[in-house]
Every structure is written in structure tokens, then in C-alpha cells.
N, C-alpha and C positions, 0 to 999 in steps of 0.2 A: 784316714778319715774320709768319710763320703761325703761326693760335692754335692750342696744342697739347692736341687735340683727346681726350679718354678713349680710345675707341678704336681711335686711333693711337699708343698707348701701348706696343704689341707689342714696336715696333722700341728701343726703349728697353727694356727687360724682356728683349730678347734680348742686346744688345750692351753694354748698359751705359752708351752715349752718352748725354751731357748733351746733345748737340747736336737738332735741332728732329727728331721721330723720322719716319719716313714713315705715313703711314693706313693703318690695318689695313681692308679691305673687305669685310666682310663677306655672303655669299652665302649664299643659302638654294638648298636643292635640289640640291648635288652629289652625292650619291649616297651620304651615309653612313645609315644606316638608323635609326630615328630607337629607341631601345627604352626599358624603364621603368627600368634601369642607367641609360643616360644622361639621362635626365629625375632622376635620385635625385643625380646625382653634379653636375647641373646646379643642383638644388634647394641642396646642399649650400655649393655655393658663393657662390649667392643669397644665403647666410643667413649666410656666413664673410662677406662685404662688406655687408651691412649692419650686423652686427654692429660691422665695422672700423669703419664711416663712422659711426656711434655713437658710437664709442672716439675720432673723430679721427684715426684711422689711415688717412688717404685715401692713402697706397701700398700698404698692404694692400689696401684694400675697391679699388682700379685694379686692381690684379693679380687679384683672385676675380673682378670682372666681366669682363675680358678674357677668364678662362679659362670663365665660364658661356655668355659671349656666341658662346665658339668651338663650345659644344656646342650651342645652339639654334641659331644661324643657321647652320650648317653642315649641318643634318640633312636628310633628306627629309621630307615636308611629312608631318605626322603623322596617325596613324591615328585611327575612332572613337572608338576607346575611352582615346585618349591627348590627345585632341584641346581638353578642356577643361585639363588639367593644363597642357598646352604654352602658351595663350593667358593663364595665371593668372602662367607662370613668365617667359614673355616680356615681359610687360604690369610684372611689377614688376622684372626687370631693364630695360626702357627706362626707368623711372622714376627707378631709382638713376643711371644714365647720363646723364641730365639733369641731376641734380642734382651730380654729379662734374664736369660738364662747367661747371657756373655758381662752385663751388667756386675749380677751375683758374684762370677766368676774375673769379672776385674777387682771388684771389690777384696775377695778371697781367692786368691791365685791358687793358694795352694789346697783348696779342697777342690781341686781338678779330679774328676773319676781313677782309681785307681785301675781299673781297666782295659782303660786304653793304654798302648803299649809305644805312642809314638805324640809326638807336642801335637795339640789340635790348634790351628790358629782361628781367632775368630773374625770376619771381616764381611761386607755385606755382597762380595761374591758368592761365600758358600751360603750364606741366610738365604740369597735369592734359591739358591737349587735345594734347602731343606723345605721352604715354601713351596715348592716347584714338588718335591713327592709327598710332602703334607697334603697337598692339595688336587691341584689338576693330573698328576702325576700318581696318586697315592692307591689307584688299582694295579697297578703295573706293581710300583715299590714291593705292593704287599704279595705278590704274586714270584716275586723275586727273591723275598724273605724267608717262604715258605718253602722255596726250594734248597735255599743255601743250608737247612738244617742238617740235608744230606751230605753234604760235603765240609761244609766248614771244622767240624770238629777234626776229621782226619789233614786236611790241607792244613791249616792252622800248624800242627803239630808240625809238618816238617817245615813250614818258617822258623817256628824255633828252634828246633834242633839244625838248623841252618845260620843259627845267630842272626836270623832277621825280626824286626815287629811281629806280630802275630797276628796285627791289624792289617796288614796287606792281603790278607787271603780274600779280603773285601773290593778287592782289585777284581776281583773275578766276576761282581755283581754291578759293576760299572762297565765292567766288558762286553759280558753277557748273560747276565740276569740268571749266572750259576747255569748254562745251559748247555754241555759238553758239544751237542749238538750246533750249537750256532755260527752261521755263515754271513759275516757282513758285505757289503756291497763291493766292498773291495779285499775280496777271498780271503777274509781272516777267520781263524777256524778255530773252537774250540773253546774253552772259559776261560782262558788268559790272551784269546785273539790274536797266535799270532798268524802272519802271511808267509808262505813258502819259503823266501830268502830267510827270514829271521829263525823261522826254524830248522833251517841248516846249519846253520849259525850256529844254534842250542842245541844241536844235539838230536833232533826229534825228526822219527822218519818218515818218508810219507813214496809210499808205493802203489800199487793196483792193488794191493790186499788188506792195506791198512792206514790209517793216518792219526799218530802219534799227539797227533794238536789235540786230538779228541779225551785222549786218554787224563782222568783226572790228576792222576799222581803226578806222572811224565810232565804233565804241561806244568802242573803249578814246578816242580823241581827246574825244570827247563825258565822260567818265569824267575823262581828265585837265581840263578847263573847269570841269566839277565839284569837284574833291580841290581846285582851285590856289585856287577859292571857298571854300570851304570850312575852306581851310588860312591862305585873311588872316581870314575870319571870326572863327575860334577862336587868335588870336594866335599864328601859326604854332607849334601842339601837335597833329602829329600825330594823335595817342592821340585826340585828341577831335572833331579832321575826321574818322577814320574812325568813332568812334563813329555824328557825326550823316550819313555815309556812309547807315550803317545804317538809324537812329532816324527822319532826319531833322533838319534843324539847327533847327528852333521847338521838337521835346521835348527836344533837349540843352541849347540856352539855356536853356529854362524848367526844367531840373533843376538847373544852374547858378546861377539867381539864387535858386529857392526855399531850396536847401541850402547856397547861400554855399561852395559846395565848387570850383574849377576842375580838382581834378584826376580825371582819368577813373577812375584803381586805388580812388578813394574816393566815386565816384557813386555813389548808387543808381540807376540804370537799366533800364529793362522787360530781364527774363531775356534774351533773345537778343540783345541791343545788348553787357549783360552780357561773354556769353560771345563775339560777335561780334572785337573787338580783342585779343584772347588766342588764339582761334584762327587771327586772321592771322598772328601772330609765329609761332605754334606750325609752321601750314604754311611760313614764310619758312624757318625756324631747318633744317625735313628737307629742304626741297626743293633748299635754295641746295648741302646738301652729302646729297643723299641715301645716298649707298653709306656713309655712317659709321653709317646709323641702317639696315643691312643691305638696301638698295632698291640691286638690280640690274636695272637695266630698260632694254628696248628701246625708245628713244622714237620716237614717230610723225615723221618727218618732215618739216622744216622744208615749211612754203608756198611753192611758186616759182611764180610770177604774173607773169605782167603781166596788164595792163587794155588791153580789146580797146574801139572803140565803135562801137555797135551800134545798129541803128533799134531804134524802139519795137515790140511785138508780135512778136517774131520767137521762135518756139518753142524750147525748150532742144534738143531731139530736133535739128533743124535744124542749132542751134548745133554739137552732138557731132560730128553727121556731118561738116561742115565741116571740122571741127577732127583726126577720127578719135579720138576718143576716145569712152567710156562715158556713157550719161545721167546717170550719178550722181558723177561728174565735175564735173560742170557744176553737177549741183545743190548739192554740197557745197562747189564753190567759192564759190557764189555765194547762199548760206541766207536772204539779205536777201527775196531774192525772193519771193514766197508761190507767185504762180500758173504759174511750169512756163513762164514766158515773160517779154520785155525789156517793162517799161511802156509802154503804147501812150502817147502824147504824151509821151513823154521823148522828144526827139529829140537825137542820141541818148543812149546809155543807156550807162556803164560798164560792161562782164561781165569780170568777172577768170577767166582759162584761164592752162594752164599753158604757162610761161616758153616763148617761140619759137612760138607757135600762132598771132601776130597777123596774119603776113602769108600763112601756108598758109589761115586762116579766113576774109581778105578775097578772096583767089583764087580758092575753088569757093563763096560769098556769090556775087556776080557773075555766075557761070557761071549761078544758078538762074533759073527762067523766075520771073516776078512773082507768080503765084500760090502761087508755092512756098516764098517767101522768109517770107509774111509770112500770119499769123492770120486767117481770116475775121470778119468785124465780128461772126458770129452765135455763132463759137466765141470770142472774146474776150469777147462780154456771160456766155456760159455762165461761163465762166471768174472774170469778174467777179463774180457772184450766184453762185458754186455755194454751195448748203448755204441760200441766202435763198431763201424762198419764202413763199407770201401762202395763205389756207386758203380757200375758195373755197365757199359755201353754193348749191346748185343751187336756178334760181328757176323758175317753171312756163313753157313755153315755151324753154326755153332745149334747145340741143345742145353737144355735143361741138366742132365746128365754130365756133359764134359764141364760145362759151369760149376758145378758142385762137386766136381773132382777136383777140378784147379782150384778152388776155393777152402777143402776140405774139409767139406759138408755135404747137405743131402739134397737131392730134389724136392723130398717132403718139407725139410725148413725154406726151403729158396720159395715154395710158395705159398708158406703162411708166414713170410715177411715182404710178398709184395701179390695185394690184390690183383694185379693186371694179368697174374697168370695161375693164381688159385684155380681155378678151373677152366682153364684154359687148352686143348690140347698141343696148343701152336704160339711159337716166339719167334717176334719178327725181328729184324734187322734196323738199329737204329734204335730201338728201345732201350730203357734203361733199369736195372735192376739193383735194388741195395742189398747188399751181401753183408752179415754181421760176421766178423773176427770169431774164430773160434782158436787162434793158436797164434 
């Protein structure tokens, strides 16, 4: 039975039916004009339902938010000079909404969402962080929503065929806002974040040629090895496998034994660990049912892949043309990669292209002449070292020429990576030259 959600309350308030009512969905941006009447008449009602929910009267205070919730999310997106009123009045109507919603749900335990796939607690840690992307927060959220379309249906799938929740793949938009790409401050890489030891750890490789943190599959699998440790660790308690998710699992034990505490709502834990396992329910609780918390959105499109396999060294450019498709195609399928090409001695090498490209890509592969197919050794070392180089002290005697032999490059690159001798016919002694790795 579906839990009967605040603002799905409409159809009940219209008809009068006991029976489970339908969801009201909430849209922003139809075109009603957003003015300071209805911001006044939106406020008014704010303050009739909190008032109510004060008194107890939690059919009043459902009925005043129903009817403030229809005047903000229905408006057009507001103007300068309304702009802070609308985000004060939004921010504490999702607040009472949350808390209407946990209400319902002590009331009726058991018409908890069938959907979700793991206990949700309710408490005013995670209320603060649904308030927080309802609100102040709620461009980013949706900007995060809209990417996870891509990924979630496939990552989802091997949590459970993994015997984990299905709800943790929502780990990924707490991480990194579903962004394979993403590098935190403290070099954690990828949509499940991890940093170089931990994914040593897991499994996941990381070279001059590729980095595995990036790879969607890899990491959430890598990610699930981790949660399923983590989760016998801490005497299968969620709450505190994601903690040391976060922390690390030696500062969550050792906050555990000092404080004699196991449970997570009563650790003291470094601030971000803190607030880390509240903001995942927070994201689980909008995302699993977003259009009730007013998120109309167009999601990016599911991944369709297959895995192609490919020699090593073979340029993405190559790969496209093959394929007929875009470079950035290729690159986005394939983010593990760094360098713009398949690992030279990986023979071969997985490249995931979209779904039916496997046997049009092996068909004109084949056709090219040898040269054509694959890297030169000189452009692969560039490749390899780009951005490495060595600084170079000019010694007496020396030229242009013997530098770029010891070095195993050219005179022509040696002076279009350092101005001082671009056109220059003379290098003196004591100067300094940066020389880029090519081997």
C-alpha cells in the first residue's frame, strides 16, 4: 500500500475519499506570474499551517500547505526584487512538508513507500538537509537529478544483483552529483570518490593511461566490495558503514570505543561525517520520489553500451570515425581513460560505444592501412609524459642539438616549449630550459 504522501493530499481535500488519494505534482514555471499578492497570500498560509501544526491540527496545517505549496510551485521563477522573499517562503514550506510527511508516517508506519529498499529514519538532522536542497540548495539538487538518469538504472542493477539496497546507488549523488568526472579537494576521484589508497584497496587501477575511479561500472562494483565490508564490519548498521564510508572505518571505530556510543544519531564525529549520513537520506527521501518535493525534470538518458575490444594505442578520433559518431562521444563513454586513446599493452582493451557500433567499428578498423590504425611510439610517449618535464641548466659547450639528443627529442620542440630560444640563434650558459618527457 502507498504511503500517503502530504502533497498528495489534493485528491482527498477534493473529493472527500478515504481511499489512498493520487499525488499532487507539483511544477514550477507554468506560466502564472509570480507577484507580492501572491507571495502575501502564500505567506499567509505558511503561518495558518504552522500555526495549525502547533495546535495539533495536522488537517488544517495539510490543507494551508497544500494551498501555499500550489501558489510557489506553480509560479514563474521570480523576479530580483522578490527573489529572496520566494526562497525564505519556499525554504520553510518544505520544512513543514517534511515534517507533515514524518507525522503521517508515525501515525501509519506501515504505509512507508514501497520503493525504497532500505529503513528511512526520520529526525531533524536529515529535515535540515531536505530543507537545504528544497531550497537554497535546490539548483544544484536538480542539476544532479537530471544527470543521475544516466546512470542510475544501470548502477542500481548491480547493487542488487550484488544483494545490496538499490538505494545506495544514490551514494553517488552525494559524492558527486553522478559526475564520473569529479575531483575533490582531497583527490578523490570519480562518482563513488574514492582516493588512491582506497582504491588499491578495491581493486581499481590507476596508471598514466587510465583511471578506473572514473569508470562507472568499476567504481560503483568497487564501491559495493567496500559498503558489503564495511557493513559486516559495523555489525550490519548501515548508519555507521556509511559513516566510515565517509570517515574511514579506524575514526569510526575509534570514536566508538572512546565514547562507548554505537549508535551513529549519538556519535560525535568530525563535522562532515556528521552531516554526511543525513544528507544521504535527505537525497534518497527527494530523489526516489522527486515530483512530490515539486522536481519536474527532464533526465539525461539512460547509457546504451556495449563493449567493443579494441588493440591497445588506437586514438579515440579513429575510434569515432569508425564508429560515425562525435569525439566526445567516445570520450564521455569512456572517462576512465586519461590520454585520448586505448592503453598501449592492454591487449586488448574494453571501449564501451553506443549499443550496435561493435560490428560497423570492426568493419572500417580492418579496412585502415597499419599506420593508420594505431599511435606512433613518439606520439604515445608525448602522450604519456604530457605536462612531465625535467628543467634543464645549460652547461658551456653545449647546443641545442646535443640537448635534444640526450633528451630524445628535437631542436624544433625544445623551442616551442621555451620562448627564450624560439628564435634565437644562440644559448648561453647558465640558462635554463624545460624539456617535456617523451619516454
Amino acid at each position: 500500500m502507498k504511503y500517503i504522501h502530504l502533497l498528495g493530499l489534493l485528491g482527498f481535500l477534493v473529493t472527500g475519499c478515504a481511499s489512498t488519494p493520487p499525488i499532487l505534482k507539483l511544477q514550477a514555471g507554468d506560466g502564472v506570474p509570480l507577484t507580492q499578492e501572491l507571495l502575501d497570500s502564500a505567506q499567509e498560509e505558511i503561518i495558518l499551517a504552522t500555526q495549525s501544526y502547533a495546535a495539533g491540527d495536522l488537517a488544517g496545517a495539510e490543507q494551508a500547505v497544500v494551498r501555499a505549496a500550489r501558489i510557489l510551485y506553480a509560479a514563474e521563477s521570480p523576479s530580483n526584487g522578490m527573489g529572496k522573499r520566494y526562497a525564505d517562503l519556499t525554504s520553510t514550506l518544505s520544512l513543514l512538508t517534511v515534517r507533515l510527511n514524518r507525522m503521517l508516517h508515525e501515525r501509519a508506519p506501515e504505509l512507508e513507500p514501497e520503493k525504497f529498499t532500505m529503513p528511512i529514519p526520520h529526525n531533524p538532522r536529515i529535515e535540515r538537509w531536505i530543507d537545504y536542497y528544497l531550497s537554497r540548495g535546490r539548483v544544484g539538487f536538480a542539476r544532479w537529478l537530471r544527470r543521475s538518469g544516466r546512470y542510475v538504472p544501470i548502477l542500481e542493477e548491480l547493487f542488487v544483483q550484488e544483494g545490496l539496497p538499490g538505494d545506495l546507488v544514490y551514494l553517488a549523488l552525494v559524492e558527486s552529483g553522478f559526475n564520473p568526472r569529479n575531483r575533490s579537494s582531497k583527490h578523490a576521484v570519480g562518482l563513488f570518490q574514492f582516493i588512491k589508497g582506497t582504491a588499491e584497496l578495491v581493486g581499481l587501477k590507476e596508471n598514466y593511461w587510465m583511471d578506473e575511479r572514473r569508470h562507472p561500472e568499476k567504481a560503483a562494483l568497487a564501491a559495493i566490495r567496500h559498503l558489503k565490508s564495511l557493513y559486516r564490519e559495523f555489525d550490519k548498521d548501515w548508519d555507521l558503514a556509511l559513516a566510515a564510508y565517509n570517515a574511514g572505518s579506524g575514526r569510526v571505530g575509534r570514536a566508538i570505543r572512546a565514547q562507548k556510543v554505537k549508535d551513529y544519531w549519538k556519535l560525535a564525529l568530525p563535522p562532515e561525517t556528521e552531516a554526511y549520513v543525513p544528507k544521504f537520506y535527505a537525497t534518497l527521501i527527494i530523489a526516489r520520489e522527486p515530483d512530490l518535493y515539486g522536481f519536474n525534470l527532464n533526465y539525461e538518458e539512460e547509457e546504451n553500451v556495449e563493449v567493443v575490444e579494441i588493440p591497445g594505442g588506437v586514438d579515440f578520433q579513429v575510434i569515432a570515425d569508425a564508429v560515425g559518431v562525435t569525439l566526445t562521444v567516445v570520450k564521455d563513454l569512456n572517462t576512465e581513460l586519461t590520454k585520448g586513446c586505448t592503453p598501449p599493452g592492454e591487449e586488448p582493451y574494453g571501449v564501451r560505444l553506443p549499443k550496435g557500433s561493435g560490428e560497423k567499428f570492426n568493419t572500417a578498423f580492418a579496412l585502415l592501412p597499419k599506420e593508420a590504425k594505431l599511435l606512433s611510439e613518439e606520439e604515445l610517449g608525448r602522450r604519456k609524459y604530457k605536462g612531465v618535464y625535467v628543467v634543464y641548466k645549460i652547461k658551456p659547450g653545449d647546443s641545442l642539438y646535443t640537448i635534444a639528443k640526450k633528451h630524445h627529442t628535437t631542436v624544433a620542440k625544445i623551442r616551442r616549449w621555451n620562448s627564450s630560444v624560439r628564435n634565437s640563434k644562440y644559448i648561453h650558459s647558465g640558462k635554463k630550459l624545460r624539456i617535456y618527457r617523451t619516454r
